[in-house]
C-alpha positions as CSV (number, residue, x, y, z in Angstrom):
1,X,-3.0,-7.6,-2.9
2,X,-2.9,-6.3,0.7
3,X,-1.0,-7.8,3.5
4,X,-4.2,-7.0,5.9
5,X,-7.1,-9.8,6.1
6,X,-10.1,-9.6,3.9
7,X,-12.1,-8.4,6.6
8,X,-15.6,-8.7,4.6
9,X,-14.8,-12.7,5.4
10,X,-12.6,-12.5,8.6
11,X,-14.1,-14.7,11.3
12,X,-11.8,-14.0,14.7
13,X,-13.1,-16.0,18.5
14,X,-12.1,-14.9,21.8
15,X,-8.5,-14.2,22.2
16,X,-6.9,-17.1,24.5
17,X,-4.0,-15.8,27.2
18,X,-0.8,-17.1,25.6
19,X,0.3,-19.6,28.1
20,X,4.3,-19.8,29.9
21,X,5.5,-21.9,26.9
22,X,4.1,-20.2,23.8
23,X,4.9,-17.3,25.6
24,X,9.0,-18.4,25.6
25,X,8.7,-19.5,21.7
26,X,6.8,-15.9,21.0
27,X,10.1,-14.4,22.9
28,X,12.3,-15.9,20.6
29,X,10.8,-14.9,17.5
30,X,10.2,-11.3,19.6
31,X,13.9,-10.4,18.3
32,X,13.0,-10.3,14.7
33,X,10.1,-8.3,15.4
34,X,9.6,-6.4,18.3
35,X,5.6,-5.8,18.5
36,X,5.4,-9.9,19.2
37,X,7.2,-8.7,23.4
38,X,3.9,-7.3,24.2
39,X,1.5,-9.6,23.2
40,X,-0.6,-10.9,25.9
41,X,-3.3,-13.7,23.5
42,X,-3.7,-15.3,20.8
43,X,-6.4,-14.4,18.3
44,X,-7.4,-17.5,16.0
45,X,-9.2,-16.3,13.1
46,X,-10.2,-17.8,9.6
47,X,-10.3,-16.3,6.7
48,X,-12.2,-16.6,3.4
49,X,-10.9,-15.1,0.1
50,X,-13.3,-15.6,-2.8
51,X,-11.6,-18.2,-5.8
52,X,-14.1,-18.2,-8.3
53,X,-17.9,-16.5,-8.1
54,X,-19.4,-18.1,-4.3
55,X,-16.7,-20.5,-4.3
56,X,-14.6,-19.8,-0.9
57,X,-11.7,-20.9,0.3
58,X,-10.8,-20.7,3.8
59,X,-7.3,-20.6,5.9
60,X,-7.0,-20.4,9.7
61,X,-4.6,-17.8,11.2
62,X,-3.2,-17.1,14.6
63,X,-2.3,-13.6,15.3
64,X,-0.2,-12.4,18.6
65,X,-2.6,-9.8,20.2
66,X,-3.0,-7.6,23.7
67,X,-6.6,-8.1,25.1
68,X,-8.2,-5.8,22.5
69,X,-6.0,-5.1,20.0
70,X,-3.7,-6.8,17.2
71,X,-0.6,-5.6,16.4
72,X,0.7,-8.1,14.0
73,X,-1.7,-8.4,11.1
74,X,0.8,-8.6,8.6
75,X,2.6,-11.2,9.8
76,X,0.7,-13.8,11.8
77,X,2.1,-16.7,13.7
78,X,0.7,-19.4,11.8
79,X,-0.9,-19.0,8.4
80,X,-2.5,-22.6,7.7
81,X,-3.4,-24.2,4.2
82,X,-6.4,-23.3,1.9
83,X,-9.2,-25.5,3.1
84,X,-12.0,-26.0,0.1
85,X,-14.7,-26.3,3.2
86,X,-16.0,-23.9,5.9
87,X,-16.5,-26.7,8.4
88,X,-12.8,-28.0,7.7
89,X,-11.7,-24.5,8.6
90,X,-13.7,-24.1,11.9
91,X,-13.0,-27.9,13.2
92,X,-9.2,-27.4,12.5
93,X,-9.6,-23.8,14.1
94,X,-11.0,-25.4,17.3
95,X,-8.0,-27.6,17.1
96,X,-5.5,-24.5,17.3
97,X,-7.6,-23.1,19.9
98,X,-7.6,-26.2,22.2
99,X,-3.7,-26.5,21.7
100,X,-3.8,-22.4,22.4
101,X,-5.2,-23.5,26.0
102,X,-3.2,-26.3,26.7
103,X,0.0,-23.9,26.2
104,X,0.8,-26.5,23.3
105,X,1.0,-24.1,20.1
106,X,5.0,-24.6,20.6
107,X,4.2,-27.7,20.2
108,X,3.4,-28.0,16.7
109,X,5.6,-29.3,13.9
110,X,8.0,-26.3,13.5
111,X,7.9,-26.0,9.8
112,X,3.7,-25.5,10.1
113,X,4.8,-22.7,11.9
114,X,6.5,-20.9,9.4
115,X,4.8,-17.1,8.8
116,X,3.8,-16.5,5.7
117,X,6.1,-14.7,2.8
């Protein structure tokens, strides 16, 4: 299986400028890896992966980015949970991106933080 996204059913939105205290959590996790020091945005994105013939399942990811490029698809920020429905996966992804604009993605429980393995 490959570390990149299934990009037949990658959905990214506009990148959102990473604001002064996701920036300073970002930093922090910038000494394990150093392409996170020059990200500029965050790029929320969902991803479908197919589990059985037209039945999807869907997981929102948020990716450190510059304005036009992503450095870090391997490892995103935040990997969420399989959701069974589209619509879950788009309403919690509008979530991430409010909390993206409100400079609150530090915020979030630190364990749902954890990249994924």
């Amino acid at each position: 299986m490959s570390n990149y996204p299934n990009l037949r059913e990658f959905y990214e939105r506009v990148p959102i400028l990473i604001g002064e205290n996701d920036r300073a959590a970002l930093l922090r996790k910038a000494e394990e890896d150093e392409a996170l020091e020059s990200s500029t945005h965050w790029l929320i994105a969902m991803e479908g992966s197919e589990k059985q013939r037209d039945v999807y399942h869907w997981k929102v990811l948020i990716y450190p980015s510059q304005t036009k490029s992503v450095h870090c698809y391997k490892s995103p920020y935040y990997s969420s949970k399989h959701f069974a429905s589209i619509y879950d996966a788009i309403n919690y992804s509008n979530e991430l991106s409010q909390k993206a604009k409100e400079d609150l993605l530090s915020t979030i429980e630190q364990h749902a933080l954890q990249r994924e393995a």
